[in-house]
Legacy VTK file of the C-alpha trace (Angstrom):
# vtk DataFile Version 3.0
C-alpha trace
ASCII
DATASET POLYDATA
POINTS 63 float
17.685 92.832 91.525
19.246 93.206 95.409
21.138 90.013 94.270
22.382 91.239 91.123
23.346 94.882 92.634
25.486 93.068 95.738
27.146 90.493 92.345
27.987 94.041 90.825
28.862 95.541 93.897
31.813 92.793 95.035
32.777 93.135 91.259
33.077 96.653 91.528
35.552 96.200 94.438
37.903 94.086 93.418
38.259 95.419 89.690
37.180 98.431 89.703
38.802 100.915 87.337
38.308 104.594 86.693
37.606 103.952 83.108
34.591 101.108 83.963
33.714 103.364 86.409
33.007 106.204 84.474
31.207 103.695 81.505
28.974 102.805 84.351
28.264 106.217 85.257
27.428 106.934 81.320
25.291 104.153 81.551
23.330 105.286 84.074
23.493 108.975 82.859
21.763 107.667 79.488
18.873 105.824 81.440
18.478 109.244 83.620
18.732 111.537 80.983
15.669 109.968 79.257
13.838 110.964 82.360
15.041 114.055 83.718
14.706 117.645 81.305
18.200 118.693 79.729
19.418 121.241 82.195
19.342 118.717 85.050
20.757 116.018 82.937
23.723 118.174 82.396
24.242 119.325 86.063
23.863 115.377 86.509
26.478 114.928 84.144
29.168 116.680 85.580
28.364 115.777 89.396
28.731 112.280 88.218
31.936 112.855 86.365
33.264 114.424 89.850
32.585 111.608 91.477
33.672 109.386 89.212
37.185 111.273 89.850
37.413 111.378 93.338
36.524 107.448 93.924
39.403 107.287 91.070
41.451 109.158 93.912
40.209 107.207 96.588
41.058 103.763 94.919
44.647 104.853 93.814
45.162 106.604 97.473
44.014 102.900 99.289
46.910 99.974 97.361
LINES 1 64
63 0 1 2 3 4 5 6 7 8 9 10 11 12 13 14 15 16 17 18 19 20 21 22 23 24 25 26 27 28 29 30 31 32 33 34 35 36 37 38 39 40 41 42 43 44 45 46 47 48 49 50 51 52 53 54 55 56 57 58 59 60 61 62
């Protein structure tokens, strides 16, 4: 799995867009949700959505 993450990770780098961002953050939302009670999933929800945004930011700020 470390391998895997660091394959995703370089991947991430050099294309990463907002929009595969955030479908990676739903993806993990979906496997946390199954675990964590509603309430928490939707506080999860929108703390990932804010950070989906401000790495958005942060990418368009760095080229």
């Amino acid at each position: 799995p470390e391998i895997v993450n660091r394959m995703v990770l370089n991947l991430q780098n050099e294309y990463l867009s907002p929009q595969d961002l955030f479908q990676r953050s739903q993806a993990e939302i979906s496997v946390i949700s199954s675990v964590l009670p509603w309430p928490d999933f939707r506080r999860l929800l929108r703390l990932q959505f804010v950070r989906s945004k401000i790495w958005a930011n942060r990418r368009s700020v760095r080229t």
